[in-house]
PDB file of N, CA, C and O in Angstrom, chain B, residues numbered from 101:
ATOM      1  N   UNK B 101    -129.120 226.786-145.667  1.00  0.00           N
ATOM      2  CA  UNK B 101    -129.228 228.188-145.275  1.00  0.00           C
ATOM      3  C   UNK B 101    -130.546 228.764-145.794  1.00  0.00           C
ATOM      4  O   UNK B 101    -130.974 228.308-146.855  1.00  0.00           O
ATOM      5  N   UNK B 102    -131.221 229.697-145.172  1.00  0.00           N
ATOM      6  CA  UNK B 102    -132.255 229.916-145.916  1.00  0.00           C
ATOM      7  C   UNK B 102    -132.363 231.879-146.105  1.00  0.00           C
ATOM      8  O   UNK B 102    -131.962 232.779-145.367  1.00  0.00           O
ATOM      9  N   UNK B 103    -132.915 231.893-147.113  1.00  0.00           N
ATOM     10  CA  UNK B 103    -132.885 233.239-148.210  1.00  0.00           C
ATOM     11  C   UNK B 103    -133.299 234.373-147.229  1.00  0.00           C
ATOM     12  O   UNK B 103    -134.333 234.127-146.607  1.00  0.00           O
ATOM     13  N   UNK B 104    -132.722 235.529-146.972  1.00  0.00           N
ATOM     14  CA  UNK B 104    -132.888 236.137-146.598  1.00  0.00           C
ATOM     15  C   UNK B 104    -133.492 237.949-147.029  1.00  0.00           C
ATOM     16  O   UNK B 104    -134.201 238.848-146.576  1.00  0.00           O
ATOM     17  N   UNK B 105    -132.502 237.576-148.352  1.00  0.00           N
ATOM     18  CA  UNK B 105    -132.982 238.341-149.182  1.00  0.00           C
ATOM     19  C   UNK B 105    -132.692 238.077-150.225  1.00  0.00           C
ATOM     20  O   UNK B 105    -131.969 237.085-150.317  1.00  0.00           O
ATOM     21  N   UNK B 106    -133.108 238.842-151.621  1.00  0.00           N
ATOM     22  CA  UNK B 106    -132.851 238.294-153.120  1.00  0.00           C
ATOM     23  C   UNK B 106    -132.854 239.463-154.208  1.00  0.00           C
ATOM     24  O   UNK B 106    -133.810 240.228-154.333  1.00  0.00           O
ATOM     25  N   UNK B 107    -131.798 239.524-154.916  1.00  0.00           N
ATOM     26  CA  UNK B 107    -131.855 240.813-155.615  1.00  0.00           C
ATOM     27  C   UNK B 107    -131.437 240.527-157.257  1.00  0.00           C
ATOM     28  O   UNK B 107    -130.658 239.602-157.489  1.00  0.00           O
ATOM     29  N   UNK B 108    -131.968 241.330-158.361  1.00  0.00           N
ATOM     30  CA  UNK B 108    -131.907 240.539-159.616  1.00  0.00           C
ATOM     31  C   UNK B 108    -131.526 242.284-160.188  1.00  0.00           C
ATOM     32  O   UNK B 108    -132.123 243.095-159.480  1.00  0.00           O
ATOM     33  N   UNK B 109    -130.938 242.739-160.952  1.00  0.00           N
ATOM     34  CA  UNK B 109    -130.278 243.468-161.489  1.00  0.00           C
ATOM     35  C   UNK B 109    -131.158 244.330-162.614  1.00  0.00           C
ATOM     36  O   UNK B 109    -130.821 245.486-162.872  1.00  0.00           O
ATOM     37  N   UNK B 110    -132.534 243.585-163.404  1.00  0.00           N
ATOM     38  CA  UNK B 110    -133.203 243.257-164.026  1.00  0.00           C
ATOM     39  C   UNK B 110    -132.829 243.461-165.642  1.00  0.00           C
ATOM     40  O   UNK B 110    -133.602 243.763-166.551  1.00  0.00           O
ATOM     41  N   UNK B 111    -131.698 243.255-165.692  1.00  0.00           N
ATOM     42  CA  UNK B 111    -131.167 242.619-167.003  1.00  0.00           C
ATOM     43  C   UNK B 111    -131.351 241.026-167.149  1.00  0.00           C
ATOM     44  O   UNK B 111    -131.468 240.113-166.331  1.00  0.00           O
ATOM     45  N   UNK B 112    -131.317 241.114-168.831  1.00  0.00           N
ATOM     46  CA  UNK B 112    -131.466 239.311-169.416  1.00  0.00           C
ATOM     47  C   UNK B 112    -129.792 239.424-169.691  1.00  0.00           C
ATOM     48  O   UNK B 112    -128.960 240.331-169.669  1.00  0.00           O
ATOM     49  N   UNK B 113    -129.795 237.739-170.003  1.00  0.00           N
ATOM     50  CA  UNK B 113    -128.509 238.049-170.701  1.00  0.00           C
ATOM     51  C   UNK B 113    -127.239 237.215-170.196  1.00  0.00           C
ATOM     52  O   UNK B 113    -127.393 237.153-168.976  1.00  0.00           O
ATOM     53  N   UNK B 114    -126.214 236.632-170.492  1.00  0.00           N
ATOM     54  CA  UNK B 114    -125.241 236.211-169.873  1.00  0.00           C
ATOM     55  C   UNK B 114    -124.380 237.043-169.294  1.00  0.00           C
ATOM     56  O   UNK B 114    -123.972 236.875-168.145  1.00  0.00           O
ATOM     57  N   UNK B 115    -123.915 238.350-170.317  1.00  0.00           N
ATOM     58  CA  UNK B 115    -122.966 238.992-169.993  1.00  0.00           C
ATOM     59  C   UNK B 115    -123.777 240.102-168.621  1.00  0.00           C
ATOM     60  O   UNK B 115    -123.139 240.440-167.624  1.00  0.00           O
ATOM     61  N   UNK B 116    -125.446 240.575-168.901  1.00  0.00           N
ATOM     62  CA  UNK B 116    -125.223 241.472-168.307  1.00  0.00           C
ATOM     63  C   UNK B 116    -126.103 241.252-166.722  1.00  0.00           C
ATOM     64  O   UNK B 116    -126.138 242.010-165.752  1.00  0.00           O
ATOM     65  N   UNK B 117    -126.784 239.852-166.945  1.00  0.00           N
ATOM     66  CA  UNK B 117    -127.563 239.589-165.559  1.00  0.00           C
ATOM     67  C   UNK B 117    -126.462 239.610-164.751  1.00  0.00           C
ATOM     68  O   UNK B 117    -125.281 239.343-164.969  1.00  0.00           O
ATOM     69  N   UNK B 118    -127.434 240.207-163.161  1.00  0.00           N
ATOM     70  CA  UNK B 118    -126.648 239.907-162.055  1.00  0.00           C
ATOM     71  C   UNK B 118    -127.607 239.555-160.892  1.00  0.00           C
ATOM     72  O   UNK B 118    -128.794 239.879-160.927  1.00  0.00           O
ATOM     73  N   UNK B 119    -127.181 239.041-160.105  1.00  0.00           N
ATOM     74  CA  UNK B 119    -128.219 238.173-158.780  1.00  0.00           C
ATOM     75  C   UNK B 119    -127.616 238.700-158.136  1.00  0.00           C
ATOM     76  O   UNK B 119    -126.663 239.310-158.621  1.00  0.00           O
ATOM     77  N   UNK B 120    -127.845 238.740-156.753  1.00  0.00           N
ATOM     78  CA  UNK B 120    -127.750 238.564-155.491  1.00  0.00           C
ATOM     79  C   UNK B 120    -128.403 238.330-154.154  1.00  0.00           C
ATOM     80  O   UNK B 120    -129.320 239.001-153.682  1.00  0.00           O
ATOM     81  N   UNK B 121    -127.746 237.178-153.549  1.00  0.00           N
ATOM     82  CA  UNK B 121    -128.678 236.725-151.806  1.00  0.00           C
ATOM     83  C   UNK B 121    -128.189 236.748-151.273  1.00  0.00           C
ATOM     84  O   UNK B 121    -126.977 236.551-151.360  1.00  0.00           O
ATOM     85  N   UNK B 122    -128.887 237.038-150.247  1.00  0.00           N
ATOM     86  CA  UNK B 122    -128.789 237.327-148.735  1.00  0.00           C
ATOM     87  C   UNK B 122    -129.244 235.887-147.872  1.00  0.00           C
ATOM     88  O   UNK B 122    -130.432 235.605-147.719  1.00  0.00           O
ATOM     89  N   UNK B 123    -128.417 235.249-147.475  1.00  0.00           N
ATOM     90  CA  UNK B 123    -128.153 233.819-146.822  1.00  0.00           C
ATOM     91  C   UNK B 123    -128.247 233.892-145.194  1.00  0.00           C
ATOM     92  O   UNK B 123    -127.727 234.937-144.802  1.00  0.00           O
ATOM     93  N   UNK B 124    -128.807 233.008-144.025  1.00  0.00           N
ATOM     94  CA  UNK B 124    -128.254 233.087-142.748  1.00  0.00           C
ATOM     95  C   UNK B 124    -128.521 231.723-142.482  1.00  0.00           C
ATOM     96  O   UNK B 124    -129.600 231.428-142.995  1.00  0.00           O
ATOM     97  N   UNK B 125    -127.892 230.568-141.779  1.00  0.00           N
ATOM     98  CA  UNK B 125    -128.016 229.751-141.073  1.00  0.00           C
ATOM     99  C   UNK B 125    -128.297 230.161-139.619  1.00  0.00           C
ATOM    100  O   UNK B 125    -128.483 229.204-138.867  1.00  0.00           O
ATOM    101  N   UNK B 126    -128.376 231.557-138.986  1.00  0.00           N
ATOM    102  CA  UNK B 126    -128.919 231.934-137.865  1.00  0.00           C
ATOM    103  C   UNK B 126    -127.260 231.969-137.078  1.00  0.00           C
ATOM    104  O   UNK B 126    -127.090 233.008-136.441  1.00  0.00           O
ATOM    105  N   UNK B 127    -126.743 231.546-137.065  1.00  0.00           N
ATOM    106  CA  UNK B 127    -124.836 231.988-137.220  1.00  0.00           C
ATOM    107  C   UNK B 127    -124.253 232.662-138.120  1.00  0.00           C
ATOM    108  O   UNK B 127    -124.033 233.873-138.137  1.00  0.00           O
ATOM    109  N   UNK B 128    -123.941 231.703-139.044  1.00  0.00           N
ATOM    110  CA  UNK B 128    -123.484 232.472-140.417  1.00  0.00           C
ATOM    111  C   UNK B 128    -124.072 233.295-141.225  1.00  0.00           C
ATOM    112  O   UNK B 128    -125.236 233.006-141.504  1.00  0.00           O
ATOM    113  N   UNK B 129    -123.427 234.677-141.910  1.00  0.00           N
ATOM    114  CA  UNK B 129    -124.647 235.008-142.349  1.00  0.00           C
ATOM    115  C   UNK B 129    -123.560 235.361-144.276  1.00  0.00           C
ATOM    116  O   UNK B 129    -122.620 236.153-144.328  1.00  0.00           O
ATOM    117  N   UNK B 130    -124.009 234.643-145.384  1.00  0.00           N
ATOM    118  CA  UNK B 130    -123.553 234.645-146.423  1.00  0.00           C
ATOM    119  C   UNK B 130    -124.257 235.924-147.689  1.00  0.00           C
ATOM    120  O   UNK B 130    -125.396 236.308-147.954  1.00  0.00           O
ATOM    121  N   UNK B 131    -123.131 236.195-148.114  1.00  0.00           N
ATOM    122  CA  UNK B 131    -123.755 236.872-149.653  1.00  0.00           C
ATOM    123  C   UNK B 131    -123.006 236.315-150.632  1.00  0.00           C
ATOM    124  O   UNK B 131    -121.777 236.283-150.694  1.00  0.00           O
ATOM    125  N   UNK B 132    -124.264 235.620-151.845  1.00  0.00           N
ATOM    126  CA  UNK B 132    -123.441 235.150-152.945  1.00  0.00           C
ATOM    127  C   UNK B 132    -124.036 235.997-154.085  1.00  0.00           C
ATOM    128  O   UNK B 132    -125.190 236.425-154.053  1.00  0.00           O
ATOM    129  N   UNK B 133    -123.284 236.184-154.963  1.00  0.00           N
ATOM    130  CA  UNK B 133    -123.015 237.065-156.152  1.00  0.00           C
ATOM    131  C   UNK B 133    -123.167 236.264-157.063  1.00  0.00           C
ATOM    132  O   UNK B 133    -122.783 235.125-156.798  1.00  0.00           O
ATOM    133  N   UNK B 134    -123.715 236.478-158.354  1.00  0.00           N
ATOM    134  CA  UNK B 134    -123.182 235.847-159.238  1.00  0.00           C
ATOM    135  C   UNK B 134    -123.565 236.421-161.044  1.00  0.00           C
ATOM    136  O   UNK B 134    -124.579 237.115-161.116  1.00  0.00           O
ATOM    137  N   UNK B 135    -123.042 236.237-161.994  1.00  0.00           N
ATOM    138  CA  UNK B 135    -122.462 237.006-162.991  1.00  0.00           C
ATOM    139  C   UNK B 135    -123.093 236.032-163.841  1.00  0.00           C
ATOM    140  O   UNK B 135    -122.969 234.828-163.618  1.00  0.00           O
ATOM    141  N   UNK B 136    -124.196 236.780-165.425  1.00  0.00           N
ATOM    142  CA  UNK B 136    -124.782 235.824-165.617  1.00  0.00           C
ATOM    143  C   UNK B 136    -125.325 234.994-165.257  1.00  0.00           C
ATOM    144  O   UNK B 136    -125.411 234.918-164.031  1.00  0.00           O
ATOM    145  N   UNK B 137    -126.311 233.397-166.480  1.00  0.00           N
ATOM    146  CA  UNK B 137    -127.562 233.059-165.943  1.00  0.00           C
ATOM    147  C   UNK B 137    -126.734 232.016-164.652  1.00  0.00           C
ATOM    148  O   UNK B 137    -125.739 232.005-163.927  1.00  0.00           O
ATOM    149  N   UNK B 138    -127.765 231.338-164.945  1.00  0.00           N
ATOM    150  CA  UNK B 138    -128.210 229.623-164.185  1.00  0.00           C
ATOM    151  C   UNK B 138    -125.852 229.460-164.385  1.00  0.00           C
ATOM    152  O   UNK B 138    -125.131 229.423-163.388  1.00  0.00           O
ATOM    153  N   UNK B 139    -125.509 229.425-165.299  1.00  0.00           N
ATOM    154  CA  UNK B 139    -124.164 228.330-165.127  1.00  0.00           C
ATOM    155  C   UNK B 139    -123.117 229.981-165.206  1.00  0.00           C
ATOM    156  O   UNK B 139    -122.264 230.287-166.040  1.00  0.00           O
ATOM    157  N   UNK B 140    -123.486 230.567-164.315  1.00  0.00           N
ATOM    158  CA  UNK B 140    -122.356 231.877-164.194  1.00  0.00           C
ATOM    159  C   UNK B 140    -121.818 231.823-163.360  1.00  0.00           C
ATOM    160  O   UNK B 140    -122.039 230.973-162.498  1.00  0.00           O
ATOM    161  N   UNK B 141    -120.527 233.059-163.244  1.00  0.00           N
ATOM    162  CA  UNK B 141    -119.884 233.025-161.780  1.00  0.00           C
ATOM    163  C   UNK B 141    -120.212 233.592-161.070  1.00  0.00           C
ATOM    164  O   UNK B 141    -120.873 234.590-161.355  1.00  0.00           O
ATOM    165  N   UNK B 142    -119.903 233.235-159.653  1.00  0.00           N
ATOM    166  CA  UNK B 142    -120.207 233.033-158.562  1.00  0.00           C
ATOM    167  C   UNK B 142    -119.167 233.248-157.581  1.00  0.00           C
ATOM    168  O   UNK B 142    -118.094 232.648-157.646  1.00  0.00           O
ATOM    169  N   UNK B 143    -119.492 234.217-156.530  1.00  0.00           N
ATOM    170  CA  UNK B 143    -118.733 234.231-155.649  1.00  0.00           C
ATOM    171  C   UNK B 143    -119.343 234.368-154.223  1.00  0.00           C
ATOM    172  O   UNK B 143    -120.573 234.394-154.184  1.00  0.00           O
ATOM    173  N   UNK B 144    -118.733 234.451-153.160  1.00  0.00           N
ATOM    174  CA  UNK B 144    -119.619 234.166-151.962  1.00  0.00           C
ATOM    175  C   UNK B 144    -118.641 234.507-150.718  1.00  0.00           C
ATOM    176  O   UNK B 144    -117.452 234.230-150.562  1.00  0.00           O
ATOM    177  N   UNK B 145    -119.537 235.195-149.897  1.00  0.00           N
ATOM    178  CA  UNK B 145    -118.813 236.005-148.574  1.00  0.00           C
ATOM    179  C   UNK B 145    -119.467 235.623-147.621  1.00  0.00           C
ATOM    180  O   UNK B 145    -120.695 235.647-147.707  1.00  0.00           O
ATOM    181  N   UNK B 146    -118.785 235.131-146.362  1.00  0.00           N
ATOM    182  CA  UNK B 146    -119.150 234.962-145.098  1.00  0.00           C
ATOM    183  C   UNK B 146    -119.303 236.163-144.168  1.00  0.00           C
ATOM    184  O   UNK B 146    -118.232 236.756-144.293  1.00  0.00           O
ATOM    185  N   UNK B 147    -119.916 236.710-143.469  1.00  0.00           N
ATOM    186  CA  UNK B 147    -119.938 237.365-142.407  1.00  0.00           C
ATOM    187  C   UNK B 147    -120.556 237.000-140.514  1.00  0.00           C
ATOM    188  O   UNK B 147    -121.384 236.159-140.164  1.00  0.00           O
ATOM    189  N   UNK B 148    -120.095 237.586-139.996  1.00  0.00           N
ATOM    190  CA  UNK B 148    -120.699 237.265-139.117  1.00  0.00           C
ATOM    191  C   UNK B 148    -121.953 238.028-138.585  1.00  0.00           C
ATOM    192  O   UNK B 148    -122.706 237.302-137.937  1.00  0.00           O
ATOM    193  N   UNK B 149    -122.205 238.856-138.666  1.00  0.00           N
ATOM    194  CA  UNK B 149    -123.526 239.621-138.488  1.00  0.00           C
ATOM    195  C   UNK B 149    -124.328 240.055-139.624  1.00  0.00           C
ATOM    196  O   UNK B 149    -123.906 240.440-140.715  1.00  0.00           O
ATOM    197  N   UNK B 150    -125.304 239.967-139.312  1.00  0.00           N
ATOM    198  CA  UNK B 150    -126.508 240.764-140.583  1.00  0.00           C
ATOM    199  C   UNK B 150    -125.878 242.232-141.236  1.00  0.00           C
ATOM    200  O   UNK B 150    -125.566 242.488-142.399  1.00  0.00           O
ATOM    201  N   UNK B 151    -125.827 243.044-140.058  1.00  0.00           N
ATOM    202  CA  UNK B 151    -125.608 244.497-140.935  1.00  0.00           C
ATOM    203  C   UNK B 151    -124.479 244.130-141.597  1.00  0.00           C
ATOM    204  O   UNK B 151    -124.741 243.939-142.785  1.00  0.00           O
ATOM    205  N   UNK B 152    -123.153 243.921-141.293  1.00  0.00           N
ATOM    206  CA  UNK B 152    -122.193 243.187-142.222  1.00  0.00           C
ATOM    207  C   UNK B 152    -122.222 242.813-143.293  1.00  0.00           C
ATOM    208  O   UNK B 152    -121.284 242.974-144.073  1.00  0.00           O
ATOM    209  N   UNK B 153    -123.546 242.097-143.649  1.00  0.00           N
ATOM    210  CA  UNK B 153    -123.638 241.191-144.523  1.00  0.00           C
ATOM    211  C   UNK B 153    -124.432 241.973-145.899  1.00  0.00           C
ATOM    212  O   UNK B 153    -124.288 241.909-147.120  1.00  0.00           O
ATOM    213  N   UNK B 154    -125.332 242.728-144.963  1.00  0.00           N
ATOM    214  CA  UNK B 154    -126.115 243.708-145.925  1.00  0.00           C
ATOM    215  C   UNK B 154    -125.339 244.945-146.484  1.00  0.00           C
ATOM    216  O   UNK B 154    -125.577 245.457-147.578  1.00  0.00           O
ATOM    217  N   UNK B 155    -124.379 245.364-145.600  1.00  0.00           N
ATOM    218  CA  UNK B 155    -123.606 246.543-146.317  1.00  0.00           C
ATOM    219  C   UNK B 155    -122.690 245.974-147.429  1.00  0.00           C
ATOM    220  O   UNK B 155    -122.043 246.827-148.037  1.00  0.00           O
ATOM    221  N   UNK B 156    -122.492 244.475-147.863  1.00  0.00           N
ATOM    222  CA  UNK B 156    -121.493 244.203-148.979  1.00  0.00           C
ATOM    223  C   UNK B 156    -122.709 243.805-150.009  1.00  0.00           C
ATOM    224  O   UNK B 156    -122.374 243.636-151.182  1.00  0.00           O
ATOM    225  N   UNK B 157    -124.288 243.621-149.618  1.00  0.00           N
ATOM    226  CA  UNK B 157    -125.185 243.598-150.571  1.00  0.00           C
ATOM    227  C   UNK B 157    -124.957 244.673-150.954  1.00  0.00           C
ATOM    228  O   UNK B 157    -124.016 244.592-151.743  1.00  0.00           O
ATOM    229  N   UNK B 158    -125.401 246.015-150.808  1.00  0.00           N
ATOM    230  CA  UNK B 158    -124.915 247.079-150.945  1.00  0.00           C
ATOM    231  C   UNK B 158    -124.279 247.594-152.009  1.00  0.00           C
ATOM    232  O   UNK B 158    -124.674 248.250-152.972  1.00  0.00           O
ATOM    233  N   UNK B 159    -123.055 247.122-151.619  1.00  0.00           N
ATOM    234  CA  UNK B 159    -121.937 247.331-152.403  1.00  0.00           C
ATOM    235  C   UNK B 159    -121.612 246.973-153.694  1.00  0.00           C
ATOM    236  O   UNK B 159    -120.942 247.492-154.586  1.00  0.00           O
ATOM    237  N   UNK B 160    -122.359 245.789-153.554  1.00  0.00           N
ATOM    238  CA  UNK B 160    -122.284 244.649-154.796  1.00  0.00           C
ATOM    239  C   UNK B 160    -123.685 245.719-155.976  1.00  0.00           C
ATOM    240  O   UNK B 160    -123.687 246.158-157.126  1.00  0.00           O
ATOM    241  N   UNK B 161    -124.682 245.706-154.783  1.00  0.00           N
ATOM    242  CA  UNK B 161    -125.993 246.547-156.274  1.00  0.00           C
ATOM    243  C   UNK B 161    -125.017 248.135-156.892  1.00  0.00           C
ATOM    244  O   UNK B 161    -125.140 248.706-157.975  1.00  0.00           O
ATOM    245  N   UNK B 162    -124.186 248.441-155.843  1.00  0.00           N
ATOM    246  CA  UNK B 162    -124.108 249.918-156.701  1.00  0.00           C
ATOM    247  C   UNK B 162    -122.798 249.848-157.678  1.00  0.00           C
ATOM    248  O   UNK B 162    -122.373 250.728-158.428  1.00  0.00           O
ATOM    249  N   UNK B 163    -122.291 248.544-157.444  1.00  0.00           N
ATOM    250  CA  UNK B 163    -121.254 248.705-158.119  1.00  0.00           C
ATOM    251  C   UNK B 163    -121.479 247.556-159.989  1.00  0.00           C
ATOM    252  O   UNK B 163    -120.626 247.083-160.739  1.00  0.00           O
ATOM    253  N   UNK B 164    -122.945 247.545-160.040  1.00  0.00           N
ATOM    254  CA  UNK B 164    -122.870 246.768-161.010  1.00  0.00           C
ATOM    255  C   UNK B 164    -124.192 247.663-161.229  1.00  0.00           C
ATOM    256  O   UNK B 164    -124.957 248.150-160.397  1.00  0.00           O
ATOM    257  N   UNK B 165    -124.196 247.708-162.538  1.00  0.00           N
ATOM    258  CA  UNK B 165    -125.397 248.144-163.492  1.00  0.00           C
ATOM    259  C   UNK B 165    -126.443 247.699-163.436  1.00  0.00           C
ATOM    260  O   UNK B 165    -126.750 246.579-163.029  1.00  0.00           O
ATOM    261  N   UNK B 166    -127.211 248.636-163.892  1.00  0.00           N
ATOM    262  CA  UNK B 166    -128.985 248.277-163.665  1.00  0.00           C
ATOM    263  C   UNK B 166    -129.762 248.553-162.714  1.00  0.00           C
ATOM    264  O   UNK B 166    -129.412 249.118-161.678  1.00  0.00           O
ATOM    265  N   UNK B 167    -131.166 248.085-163.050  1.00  0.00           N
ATOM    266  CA  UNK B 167    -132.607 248.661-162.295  1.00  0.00           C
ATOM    267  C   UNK B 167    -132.591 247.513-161.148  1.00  0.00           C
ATOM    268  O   UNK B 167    -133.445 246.634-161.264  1.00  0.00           O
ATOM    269  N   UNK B 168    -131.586 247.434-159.917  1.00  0.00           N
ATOM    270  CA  UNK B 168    -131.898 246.763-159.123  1.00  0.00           C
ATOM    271  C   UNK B 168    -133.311 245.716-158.544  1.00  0.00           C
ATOM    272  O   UNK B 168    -132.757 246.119-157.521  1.00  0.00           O
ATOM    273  N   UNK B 169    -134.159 245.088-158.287  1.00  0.00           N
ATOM    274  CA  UNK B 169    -135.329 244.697-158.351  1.00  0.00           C
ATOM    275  C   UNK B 169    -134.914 243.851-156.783  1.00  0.00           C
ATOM    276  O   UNK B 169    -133.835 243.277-156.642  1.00  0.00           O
ATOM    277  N   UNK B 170    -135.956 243.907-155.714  1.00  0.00           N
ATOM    278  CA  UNK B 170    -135.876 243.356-154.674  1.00  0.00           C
ATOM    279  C   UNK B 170    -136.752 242.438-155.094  1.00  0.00           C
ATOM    280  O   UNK B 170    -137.812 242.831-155.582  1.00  0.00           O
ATOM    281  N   UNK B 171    -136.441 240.847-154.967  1.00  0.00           N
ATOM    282  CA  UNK B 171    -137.339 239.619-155.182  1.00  0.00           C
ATOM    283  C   UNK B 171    -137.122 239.136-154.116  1.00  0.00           C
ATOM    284  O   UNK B 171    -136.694 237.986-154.215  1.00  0.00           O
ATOM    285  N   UNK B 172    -137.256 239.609-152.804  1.00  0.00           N
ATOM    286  CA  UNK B 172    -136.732 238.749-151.790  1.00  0.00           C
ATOM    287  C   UNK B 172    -138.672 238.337-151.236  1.00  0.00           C
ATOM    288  O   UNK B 172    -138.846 237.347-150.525  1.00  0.00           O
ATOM    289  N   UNK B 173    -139.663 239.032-151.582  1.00  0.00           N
ATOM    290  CA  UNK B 173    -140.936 238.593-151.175  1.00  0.00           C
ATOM    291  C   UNK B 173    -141.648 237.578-151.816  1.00  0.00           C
ATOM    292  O   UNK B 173    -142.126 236.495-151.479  1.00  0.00           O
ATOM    293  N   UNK B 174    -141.586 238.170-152.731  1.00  0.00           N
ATOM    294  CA  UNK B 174    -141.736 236.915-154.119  1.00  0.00           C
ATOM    295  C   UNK B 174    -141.270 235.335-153.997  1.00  0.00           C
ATOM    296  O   UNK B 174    -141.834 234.269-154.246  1.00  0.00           O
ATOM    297  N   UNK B 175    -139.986 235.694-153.500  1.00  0.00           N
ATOM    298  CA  UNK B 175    -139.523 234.151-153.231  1.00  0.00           C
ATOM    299  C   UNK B 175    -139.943 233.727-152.268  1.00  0.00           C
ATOM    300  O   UNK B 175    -140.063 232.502-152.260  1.00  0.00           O
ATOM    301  N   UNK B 176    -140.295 234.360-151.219  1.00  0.00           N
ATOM    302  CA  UNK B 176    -140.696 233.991-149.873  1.00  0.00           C
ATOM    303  C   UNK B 176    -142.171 233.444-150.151  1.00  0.00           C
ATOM    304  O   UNK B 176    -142.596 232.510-149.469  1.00  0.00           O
ATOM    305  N   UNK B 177    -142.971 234.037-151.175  1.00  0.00           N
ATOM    306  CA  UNK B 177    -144.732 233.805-150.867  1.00  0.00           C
ATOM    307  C   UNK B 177    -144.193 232.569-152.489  1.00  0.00           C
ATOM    308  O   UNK B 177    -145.104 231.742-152.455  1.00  0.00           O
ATOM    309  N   UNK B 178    -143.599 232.308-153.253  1.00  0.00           N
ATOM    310  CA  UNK B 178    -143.480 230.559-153.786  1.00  0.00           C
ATOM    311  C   UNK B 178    -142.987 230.085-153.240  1.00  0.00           C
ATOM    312  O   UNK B 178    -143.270 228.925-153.541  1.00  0.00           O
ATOM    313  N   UNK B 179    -141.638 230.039-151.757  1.00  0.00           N
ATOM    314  CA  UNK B 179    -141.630 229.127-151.015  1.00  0.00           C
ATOM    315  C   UNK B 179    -143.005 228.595-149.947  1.00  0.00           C
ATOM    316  O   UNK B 179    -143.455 227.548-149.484  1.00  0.00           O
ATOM    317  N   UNK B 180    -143.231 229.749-149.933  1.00  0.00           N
ATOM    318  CA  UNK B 180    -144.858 229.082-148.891  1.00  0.00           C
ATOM    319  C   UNK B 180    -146.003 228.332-149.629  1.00  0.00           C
ATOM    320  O   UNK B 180    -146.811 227.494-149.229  1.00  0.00           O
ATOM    321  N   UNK B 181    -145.779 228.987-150.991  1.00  0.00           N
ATOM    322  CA  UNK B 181    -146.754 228.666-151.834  1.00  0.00           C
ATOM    323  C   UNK B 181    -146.378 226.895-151.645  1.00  0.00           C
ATOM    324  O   UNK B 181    -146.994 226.239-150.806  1.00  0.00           O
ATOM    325  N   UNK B 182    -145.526 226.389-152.348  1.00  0.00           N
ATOM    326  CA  UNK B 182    -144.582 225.102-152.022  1.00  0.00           C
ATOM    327  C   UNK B 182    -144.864 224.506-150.989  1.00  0.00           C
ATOM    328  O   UNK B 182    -145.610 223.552-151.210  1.00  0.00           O
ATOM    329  N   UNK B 183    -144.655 224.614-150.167  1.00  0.00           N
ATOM    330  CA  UNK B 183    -144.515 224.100-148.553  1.00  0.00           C
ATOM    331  C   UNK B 183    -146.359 223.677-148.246  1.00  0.00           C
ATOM    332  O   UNK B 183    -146.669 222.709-147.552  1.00  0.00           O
ATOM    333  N   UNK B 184    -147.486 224.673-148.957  1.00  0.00           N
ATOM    334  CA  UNK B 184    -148.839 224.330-148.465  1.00  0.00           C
ATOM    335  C   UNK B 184    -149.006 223.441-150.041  1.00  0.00           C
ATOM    336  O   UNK B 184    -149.961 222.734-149.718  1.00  0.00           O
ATOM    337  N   UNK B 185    -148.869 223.263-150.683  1.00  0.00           N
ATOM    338  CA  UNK B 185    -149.434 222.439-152.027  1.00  0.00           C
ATOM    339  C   UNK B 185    -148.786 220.562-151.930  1.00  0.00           C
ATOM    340  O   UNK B 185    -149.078 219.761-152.819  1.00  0.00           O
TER     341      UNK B 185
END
């Protein structure tokens, strides 16, 4: 699936980081969550359309703490970065 969008909470921390992406295989379109670092939980929603998918992003930034941070460009210009090196 590839990243559609990417959102970081901008807390450190186990207890208080939070992620979230925005997923589409161009059918499916996924949001996974997840609580704490690298080995946290994780949860993950299917939708079938984009706006769908973005209104439970949404939901997920206002209902958890912190200075939201959109990294969804960032990831996009080190995946390209990647792909030309």
């Amino acid at each position: 699936m590839e990243v559609w969008g990417r959102w970081w909470n901008g807390s450190w921390g186990r207890m208080a980081r939070r992620d979230i992406w925005l997923l589409s295989d161009g059918r499916l379109w996924r949001v996974r969550g997840r609580l704490g670092g690298d080995d946290g939980q994780e949860v993950s929603y299917d939708f079938p359309d984009e706006r769908a998918a973005r209104s439970m992003v949404d939901r997920m930034k206002k209902t958890s703490a912190g200075t939201w941070r959109d990294l969804t460009e960032a990831i996009r210009q080190e995946s390209n970065r990647r792909r030309t090196h």
